[in-house]
C-alpha positions in Angstrom: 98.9 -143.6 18.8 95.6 -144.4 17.6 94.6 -144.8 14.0 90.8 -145.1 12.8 90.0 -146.4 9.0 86.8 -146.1 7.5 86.1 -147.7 4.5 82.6 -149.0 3.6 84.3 -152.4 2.2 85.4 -154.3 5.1 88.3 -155.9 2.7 89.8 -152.5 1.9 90.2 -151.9 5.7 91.7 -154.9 6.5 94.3 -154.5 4.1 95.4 -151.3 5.2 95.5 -152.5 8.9 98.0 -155.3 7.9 100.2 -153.5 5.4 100.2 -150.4 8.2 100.5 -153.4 11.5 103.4 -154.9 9.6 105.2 -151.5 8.9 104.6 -151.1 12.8 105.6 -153.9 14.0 109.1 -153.8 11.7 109.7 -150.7 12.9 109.0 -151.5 16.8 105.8 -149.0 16.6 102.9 -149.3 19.5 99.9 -148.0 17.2 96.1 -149.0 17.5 94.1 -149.8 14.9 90.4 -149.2 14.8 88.4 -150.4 11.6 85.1 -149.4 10.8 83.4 -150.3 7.5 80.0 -148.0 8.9 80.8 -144.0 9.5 78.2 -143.8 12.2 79.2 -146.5 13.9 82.4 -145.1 15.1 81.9 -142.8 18.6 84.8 -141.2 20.2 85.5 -139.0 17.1 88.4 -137.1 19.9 89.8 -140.6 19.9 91.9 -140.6 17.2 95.4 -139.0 15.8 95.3 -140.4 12.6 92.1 -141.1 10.1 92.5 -143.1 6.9 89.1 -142.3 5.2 87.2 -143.9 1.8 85.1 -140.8 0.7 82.4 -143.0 -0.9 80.8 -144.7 1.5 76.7 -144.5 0.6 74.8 -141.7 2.7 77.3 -140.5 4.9 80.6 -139.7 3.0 84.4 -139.8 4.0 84.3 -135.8 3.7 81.2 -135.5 6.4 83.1 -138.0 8.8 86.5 -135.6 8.3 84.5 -132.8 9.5 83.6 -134.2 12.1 86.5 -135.8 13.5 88.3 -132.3 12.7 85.7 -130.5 14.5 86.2 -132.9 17.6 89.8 -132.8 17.4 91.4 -129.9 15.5 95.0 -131.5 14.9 93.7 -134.7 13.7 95.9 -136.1 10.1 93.6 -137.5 8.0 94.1 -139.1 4.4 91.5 -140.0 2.2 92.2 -143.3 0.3 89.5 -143.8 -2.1 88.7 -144.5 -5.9 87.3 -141.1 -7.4 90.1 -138.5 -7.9 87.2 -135.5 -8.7 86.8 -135.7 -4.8 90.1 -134.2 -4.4 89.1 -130.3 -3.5 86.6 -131.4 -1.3 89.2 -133.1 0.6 91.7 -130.3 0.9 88.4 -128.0 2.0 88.8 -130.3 5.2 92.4 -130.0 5.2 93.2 -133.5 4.1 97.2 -134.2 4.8 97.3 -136.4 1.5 94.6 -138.0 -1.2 95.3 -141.4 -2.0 94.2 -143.4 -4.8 92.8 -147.1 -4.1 95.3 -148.3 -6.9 98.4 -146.5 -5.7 97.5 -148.2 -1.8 100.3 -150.7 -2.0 102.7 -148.5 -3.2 102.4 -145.0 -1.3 100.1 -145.7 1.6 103.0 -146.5 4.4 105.3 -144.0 2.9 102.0 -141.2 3.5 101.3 -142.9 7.1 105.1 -142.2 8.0 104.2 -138.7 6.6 101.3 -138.5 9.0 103.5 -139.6 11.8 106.0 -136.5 11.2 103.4 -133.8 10.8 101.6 -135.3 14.1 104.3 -135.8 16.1 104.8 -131.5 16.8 101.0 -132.0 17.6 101.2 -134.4 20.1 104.1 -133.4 22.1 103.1 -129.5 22.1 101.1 -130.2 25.6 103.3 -132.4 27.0 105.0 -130.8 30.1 108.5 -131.3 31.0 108.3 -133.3 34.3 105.9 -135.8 32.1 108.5 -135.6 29.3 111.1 -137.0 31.0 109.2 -139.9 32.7 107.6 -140.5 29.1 111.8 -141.5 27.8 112.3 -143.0 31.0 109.6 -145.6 30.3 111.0 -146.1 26.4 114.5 -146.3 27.5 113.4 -149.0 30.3 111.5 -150.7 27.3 114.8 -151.3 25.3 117.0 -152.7 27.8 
């Protein structure tokens, strides 16, 4: 799974990389992490599954970047994590899966990432076929031992 957060302050997105890494790495997770403190800097907007977005971010706002990334990849799950609770609508005009205020990070944001996981997970296994399927739980169950 590949996870891209965008936050214009380079601090804010290396504390949701470690408190979302740590929850990974408790619960034996293989997520990437790609952090971005510059919207246009970020390229393969098909790349991702999950997007954890500021909304502020000078010229080119959290909301522009989500439609984007949902224009590249319709089944993307994106939550905004920002400051300014009057940005709310716009967020659900782009189908944000949840809003989340800087000051309630530490508290909600891993409970709303495992949220993301569940609504993604129909998503991402929709196209899978069978024969692939199997060979996909072959490879985990090989893992474990």
């Amino acid at each position: 799974m590949n996870v891209l957060i965008c936050d214009d302050e380079w601090r804010v997105t290396e504390q949701v990389s470690e408190l979302l890494q740590k929850h990974c790495a408790e619960n034996g997770m293989q997520v990437r992490f790609h952090l971005f403190d510059d919207p246009c800097a970020i390229k393969d907007l098909a790349g991702y599954d999950i997007a954890i977005l500021d909304i502020d971010m000078g010229d080119f706002s959290g909301i522009d970047l989500a439609w984007r990334l949902r224009k590249e990849k319709p089944g993307i799950v994106i939550i905004f994590l920002t400051n300014f609770i009057q940005y709310a609508p716009e967020g659900f005009e782009v189908q944000a899966f949840r809003y989340l205020l800087k000051t309630n990070m530490q508290e909600r944001l891993v409970s709303y990432f495992e949220d993301a996981e569940d609504e993604l997970m129909p998503k991402m296994f929709s196209n899978i076929q069978w024969d692939d399927m199997k060979q996909f739980i072959l490879d985990k169950v090989a893992t474990i031992r």
